[in-house]
Residue, then its C-alpha position, 0 to 999 in steps of 0.5 A: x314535836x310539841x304538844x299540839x297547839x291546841x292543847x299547850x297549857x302554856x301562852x305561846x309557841x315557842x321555837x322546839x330545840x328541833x328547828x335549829x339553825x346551823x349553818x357554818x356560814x357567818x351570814x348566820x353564825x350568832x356573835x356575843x358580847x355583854x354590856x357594863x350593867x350585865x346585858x347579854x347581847x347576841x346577834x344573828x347576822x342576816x342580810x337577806x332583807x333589809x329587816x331586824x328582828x329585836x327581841x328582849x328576853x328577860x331570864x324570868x317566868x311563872x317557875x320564878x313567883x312568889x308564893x301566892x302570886x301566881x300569874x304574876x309574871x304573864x300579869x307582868x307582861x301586860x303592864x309593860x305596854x301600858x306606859x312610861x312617862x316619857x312615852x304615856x300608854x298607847x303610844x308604844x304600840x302607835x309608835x311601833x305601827x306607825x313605823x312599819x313595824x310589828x310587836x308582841x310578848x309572851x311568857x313561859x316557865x322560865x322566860x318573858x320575851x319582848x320583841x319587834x320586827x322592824x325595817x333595819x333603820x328603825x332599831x334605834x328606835x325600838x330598843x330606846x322604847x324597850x331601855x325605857x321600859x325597862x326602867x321607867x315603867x309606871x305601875x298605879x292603881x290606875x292600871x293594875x286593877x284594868x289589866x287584871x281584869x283583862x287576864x281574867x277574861x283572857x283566862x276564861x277564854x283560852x282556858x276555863x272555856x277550853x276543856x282541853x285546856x283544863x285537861x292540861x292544867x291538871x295532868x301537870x298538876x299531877x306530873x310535879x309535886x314539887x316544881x312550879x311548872x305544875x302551876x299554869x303559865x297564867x296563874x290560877x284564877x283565884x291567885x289572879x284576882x288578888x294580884x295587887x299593885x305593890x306585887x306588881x311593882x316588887x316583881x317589877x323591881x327584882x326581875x326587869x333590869x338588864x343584868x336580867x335579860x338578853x338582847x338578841x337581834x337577827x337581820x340586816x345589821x352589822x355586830x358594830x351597829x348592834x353594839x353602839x346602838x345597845x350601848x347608847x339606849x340600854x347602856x345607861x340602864x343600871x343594873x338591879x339586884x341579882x336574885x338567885x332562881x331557887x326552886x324545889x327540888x322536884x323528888x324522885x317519882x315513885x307512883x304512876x298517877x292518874x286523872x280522869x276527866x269527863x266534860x259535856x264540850x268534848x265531841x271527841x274521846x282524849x288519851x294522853x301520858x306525860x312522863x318526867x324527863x330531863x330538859x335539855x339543860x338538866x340532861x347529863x350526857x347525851x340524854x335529852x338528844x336521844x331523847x329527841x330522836x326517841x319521840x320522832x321515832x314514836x310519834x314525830x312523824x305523824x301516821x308515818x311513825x311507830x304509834x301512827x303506823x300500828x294504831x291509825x292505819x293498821x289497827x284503826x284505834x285511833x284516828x291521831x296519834x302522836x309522841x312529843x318531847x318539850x325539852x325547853x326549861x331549867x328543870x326536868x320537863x316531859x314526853x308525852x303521848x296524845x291520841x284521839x280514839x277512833x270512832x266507837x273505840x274506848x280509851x281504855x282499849x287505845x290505852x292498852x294498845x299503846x302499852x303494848x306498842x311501847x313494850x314492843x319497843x321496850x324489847x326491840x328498840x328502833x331499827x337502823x332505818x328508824x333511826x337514820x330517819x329520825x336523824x335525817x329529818x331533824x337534821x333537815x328540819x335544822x337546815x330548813x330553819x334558817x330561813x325564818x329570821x325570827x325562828x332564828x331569834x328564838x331558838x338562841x334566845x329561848x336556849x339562853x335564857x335557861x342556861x344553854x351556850x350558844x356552843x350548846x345551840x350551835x352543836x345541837x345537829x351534830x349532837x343529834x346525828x351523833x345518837x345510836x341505838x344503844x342511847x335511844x334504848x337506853x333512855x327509853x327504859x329508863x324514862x318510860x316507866x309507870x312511876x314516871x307517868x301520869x295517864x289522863x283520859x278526856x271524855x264526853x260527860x256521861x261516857x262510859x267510865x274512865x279506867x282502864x279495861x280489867x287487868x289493863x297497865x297503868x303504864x309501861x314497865x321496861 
């Protein structure tokens, strides 16, 4: 489960690796190849209706900017719509509307998707329009200063004016000391207002070429028409200088850290705990699978799982609870805990409670039928997954673009059934450690404080 929507520090949704479609049939089996210039392409046979999802997933994102230009690459995806000259700015989404069709973009840490869902017979047409773009983009002074403007305002509406919002922001400040996804995907906003147009054009040059990127398309389409199809518009692309992703190295966390937050706007009293753990990518072994089964048991379920059932219907502490996992990124990532207190409880007593639901889970681990659960649904929920087209799309695109095979994404239901007790044990204590955590509290300004209770823990010692 992911962090509930509300609360993303991030601009979009994206598809968590726990719905993931499996299936031994080939209506759904993903196929492979590349083009010439470099471009991946992927795609995902479905013929249960005469539609097409296009999706262009550029391997870059906020964790890729250049010091100083924060935004960067969200301020990027804005541009793309702006024009070409061969199609002037509006005439892509007039295009795109005007054949039935439906588009949008997002960015992330370590990708920015581009994609259509259109009737089967109109692919031609949008990948010609996204191979345009891709090369042919006009970045002046005529759009930059417009559209920053707009980022602006879409930052003071989703995040200034957003209390939670800012809540976020922070406790991944404090999360990473070193990695850029302690940066907001949407850059801060003093970075924002200096965004020029030579930065515009530089990271448009490094980033946006088919070498760069990866095309999937799910639907009612043979693997041989994808494959002509992408060799008439995106063939002739060339390809642009490879630019290695080097980040920091993110350091050994040594010190449980803590932000405390107060803001008129909050009608409701706020606890959450991130703690530093692999993604699926940087996980060794079967790490990251036992870690997803460890945050269903916890949290996943809602007012069904350990935290729901001892603090909202047992103890009445807090009126939600839940415990996610966000495996999805290049480098190390998080679970964490949000909870909502009760009414007239204070955070530092849910905090304590919750302390001492994950020490007695410490000590006991799960139980057999915990597990054969937590497997069953997740695996349920991979089924299930299939029927969305577009889910499909962005689980494999998604994966791909920070560095997982289609074997990875494909084996994702065995690796999770084959998860035991002793695994899910094992990653709790090592990643449920104080060190390991940041601890926030979100509550109405003027309540009263924000530490915790005398003699209470900052977090969990295993």
């Amino acid at each position: 489960m992911r962090l509930p929507p509300r609360f993303l520090p991030s601009l979009l949704l994206s598809t968590a690796l726990l719905i993931v479609p499996a299936s031994a049939d080939d209506q759904f089996k993903p196929q492979e190849f590349a083009l010439g210039n470099g471009m991946q392409v992927v795609v995902i046979p479905d013929h249960r209706a005469p539609v097409v999802t296009h999706m262009v997933w550029y391997k870059t994102g906020s964790a890729d900017e250049p010091q100083n230009a924060g935004g960067i690459a969200h301020f990027f995806e804005h541009l793309m719509f702006r024009g070409t000259p061969k199609h002037p700015d509006g005439d892509f989404d007039a295009l795109v509307s005007r054949n039935g069709g439906e588009h949008n973009a997002n960015t992330s840490y370590d990708r920015t998707v581009y994609y259509q869902r259109v009737a089967k017979d109109r692919l031609d047409l949008v990948m010609g329009l996204e191979a345009d773009r891709m090369q042919n983009l006009i970045i002046d002074d005529n759009t930059v200063p417009s559209e920053r403007q707009v980022i602006l305002e879409e930052r003071n509406e989703r995040t200034d004016n957003n209390p939670e919002s800012l809540f976020y922001e922070q406790l991944f400040a404090a999360l990473y000391l070193a990695n850029p996804y302690q940066n907001p995907i949407i850059g801060w906003r003093s970075e924002i207002e200096n965004l020029t147009t030579a930065e515009a054009r530089d990271f448009y040059d490094k980033h946006y070429g088919p070498n760069n990127a990866i095309l999937v398309v799910a639907g009612d389409v043979p693997v041989d028409e994808v494959r002509t199809l992408a060799e008439k518009n995106y063939g002739p692309v060339r390809a642009r200088e490879t630019v290695a992703r080097v980040r920091p190295v993110e350091p050994p966390p040594i010190a449980a850290r803590r932000v405390a937050m107060k803001d008129k706007r909050v009608a409701v009293p706020t606890f959450s705990r991130l703690y530093l753990v692999p993604s699926y990518k940087s996980a060794k072994g079967s790490d990251a699978y036992a870690i997803q089964v460890l945050s269903y048991i916890l949290g996943g379920a809602g007012d069904s799982s350990r935290l729901g059932l001892a603090l909202v219907k047992r103890d009445k502490i807090c009126s939600s609870v839940s415990f996610f996992y966000d495996g999805d990124g290049i480098d190390d990532r998080y679970i964490g805990i949000y909870a909502l207190a009760a009414a007239g409880e204070q955070l530092g007593e849910v905090e304590k409670a919750i302390d001492a639901e994950i020490q007695k889970f410490l000590t006991e681990g799960p139980t057999p039928e915990e597990l054969a659960r937590a497997k069953a649904v997740l695996v349920a929920n991979a089924t299930y997954a299939r029927d969305s087209q577009e889910g499909q799309a962005n689980y494999f695109g998604e994966g791909l673009t920070f560095g997982l095979t289609l074997a990875d994404l494909e084996a994702w239901p065995d690796r999770i059934d084959a998860v035991t007790l002793d695994q899910v044990k094992a990653v709790a204590a090592t990643y449920l450690k104080p060190e390991r955590s940041v601890t926030g509290t979100l509550e109405p300004d003027g309540a009263p404080g924000d530490a915790p209770p005398q003699g209470a823990p900052t977090g969990v010692a295993p």
